[in-house]
KOLTIVEX-482479 format. One record per residue (C-alpha): residue number from 1; y, z, x; residue in three letters. Coordinates in nm, 4 decimals. Layout:
<atoms>
+------+----------+----------+----------+------+
| resi |       yy |       zz |       xx | resn |
+------+----------+----------+----------+------+
|  NUM |        Y |        Z |        X |  ALA |
...
+------+----------+----------+----------+------+
</atoms>
This chain:
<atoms>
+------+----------+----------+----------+------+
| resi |       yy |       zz |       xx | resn |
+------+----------+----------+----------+------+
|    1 |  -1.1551 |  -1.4744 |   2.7769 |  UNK |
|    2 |  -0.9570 |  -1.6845 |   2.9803 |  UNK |
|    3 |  -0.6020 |  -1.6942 |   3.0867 |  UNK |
|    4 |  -0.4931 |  -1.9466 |   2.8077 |  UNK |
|    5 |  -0.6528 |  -1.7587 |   2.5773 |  UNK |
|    6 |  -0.4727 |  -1.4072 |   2.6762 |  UNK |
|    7 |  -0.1450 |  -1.6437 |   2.6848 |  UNK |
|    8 |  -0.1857 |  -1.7587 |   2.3712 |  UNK |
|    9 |  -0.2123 |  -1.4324 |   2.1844 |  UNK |
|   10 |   0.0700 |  -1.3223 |   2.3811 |  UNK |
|   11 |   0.2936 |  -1.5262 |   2.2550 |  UNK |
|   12 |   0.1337 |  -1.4987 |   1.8668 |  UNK |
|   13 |   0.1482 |  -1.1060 |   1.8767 |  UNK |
|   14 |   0.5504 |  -1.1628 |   2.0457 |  UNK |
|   15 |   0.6323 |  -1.4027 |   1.7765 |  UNK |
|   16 |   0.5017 |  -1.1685 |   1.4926 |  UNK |
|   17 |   0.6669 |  -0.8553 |   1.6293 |  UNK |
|   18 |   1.0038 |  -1.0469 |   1.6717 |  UNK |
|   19 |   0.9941 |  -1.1161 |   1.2944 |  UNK |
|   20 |   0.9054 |  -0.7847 |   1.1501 |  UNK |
|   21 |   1.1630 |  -0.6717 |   1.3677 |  UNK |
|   22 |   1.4473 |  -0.9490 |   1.2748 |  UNK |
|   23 |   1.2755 |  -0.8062 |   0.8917 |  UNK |
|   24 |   1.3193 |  -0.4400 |   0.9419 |  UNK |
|   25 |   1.6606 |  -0.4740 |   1.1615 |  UNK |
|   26 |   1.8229 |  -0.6675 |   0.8808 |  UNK |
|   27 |   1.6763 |  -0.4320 |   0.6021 |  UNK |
|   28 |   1.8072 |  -0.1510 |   0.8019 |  UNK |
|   29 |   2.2047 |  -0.3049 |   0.8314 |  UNK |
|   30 |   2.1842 |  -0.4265 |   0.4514 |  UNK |
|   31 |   2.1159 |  -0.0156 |   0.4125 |  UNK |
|   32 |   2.3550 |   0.1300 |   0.5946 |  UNK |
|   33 |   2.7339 |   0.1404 |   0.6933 |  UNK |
|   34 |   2.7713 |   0.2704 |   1.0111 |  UNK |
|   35 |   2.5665 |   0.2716 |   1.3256 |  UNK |
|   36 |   2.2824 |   0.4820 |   1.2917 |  UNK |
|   37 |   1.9942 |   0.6209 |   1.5938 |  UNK |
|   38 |   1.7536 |   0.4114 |   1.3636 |  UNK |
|   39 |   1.9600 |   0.0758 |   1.4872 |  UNK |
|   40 |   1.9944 |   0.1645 |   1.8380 |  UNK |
|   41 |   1.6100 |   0.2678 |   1.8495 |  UNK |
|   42 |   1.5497 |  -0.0814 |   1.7303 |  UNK |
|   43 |   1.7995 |  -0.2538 |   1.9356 |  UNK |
|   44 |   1.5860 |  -0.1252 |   2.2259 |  UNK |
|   45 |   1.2904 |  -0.1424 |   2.1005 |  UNK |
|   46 |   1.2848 |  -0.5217 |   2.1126 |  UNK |
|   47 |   1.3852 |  -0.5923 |   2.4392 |  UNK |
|   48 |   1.1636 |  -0.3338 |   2.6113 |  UNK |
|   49 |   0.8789 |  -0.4624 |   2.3797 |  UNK |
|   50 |   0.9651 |  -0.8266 |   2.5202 |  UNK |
|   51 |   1.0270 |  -0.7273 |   2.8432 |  UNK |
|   52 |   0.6710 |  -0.5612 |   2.9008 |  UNK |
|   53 |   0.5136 |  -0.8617 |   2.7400 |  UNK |
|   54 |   0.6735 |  -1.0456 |   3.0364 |  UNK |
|   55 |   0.5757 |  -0.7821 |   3.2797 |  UNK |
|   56 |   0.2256 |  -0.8226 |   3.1443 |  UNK |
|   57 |   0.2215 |  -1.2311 |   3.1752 |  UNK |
|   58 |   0.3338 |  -1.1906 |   3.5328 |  UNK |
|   59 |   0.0588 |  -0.9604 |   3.6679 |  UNK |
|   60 |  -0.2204 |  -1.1915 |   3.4362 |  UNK |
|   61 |  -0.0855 |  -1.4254 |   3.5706 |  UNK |
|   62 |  -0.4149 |  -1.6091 |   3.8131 |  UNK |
|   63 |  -0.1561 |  -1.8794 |   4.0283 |  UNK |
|   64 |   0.0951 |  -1.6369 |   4.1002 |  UNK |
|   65 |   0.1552 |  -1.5371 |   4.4671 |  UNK |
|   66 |   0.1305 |  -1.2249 |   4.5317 |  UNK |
+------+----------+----------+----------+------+
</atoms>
């Protein structure tokens, strides 16, 4: 499989997450009236998620100096 490839489903698997979270986050605030540990797991859930996709593309990553 090559790099593309990898890149490609990357970015569909980071797109898909983002909107069953932006789905679930929204359910979650229509739900409920004050802050819950449910809402701050997810507010941290998606940036770590995003952030270790990134992570990932960097070290795939076959032109990067290293």
């Amino acid at each position: 499989m090559s790099y593309a490839h990898k890149l490609r489903s990357l970015y569909f698997i980071r797109f898909a997450f983002a909107i069953i979270w932006v789905g679930v986050m929204f359910s979650t605030v229509a739900m409920s009236t004050e802050p819950s540990a449910l809402l701050t797991g997810l507010l941290v859930l998606y940036p770590a998620f995003d952030a270790g996709a990134v992570l990932w593309q960097l070290r795939a990553d076959p032109d990067a100096d290293r």
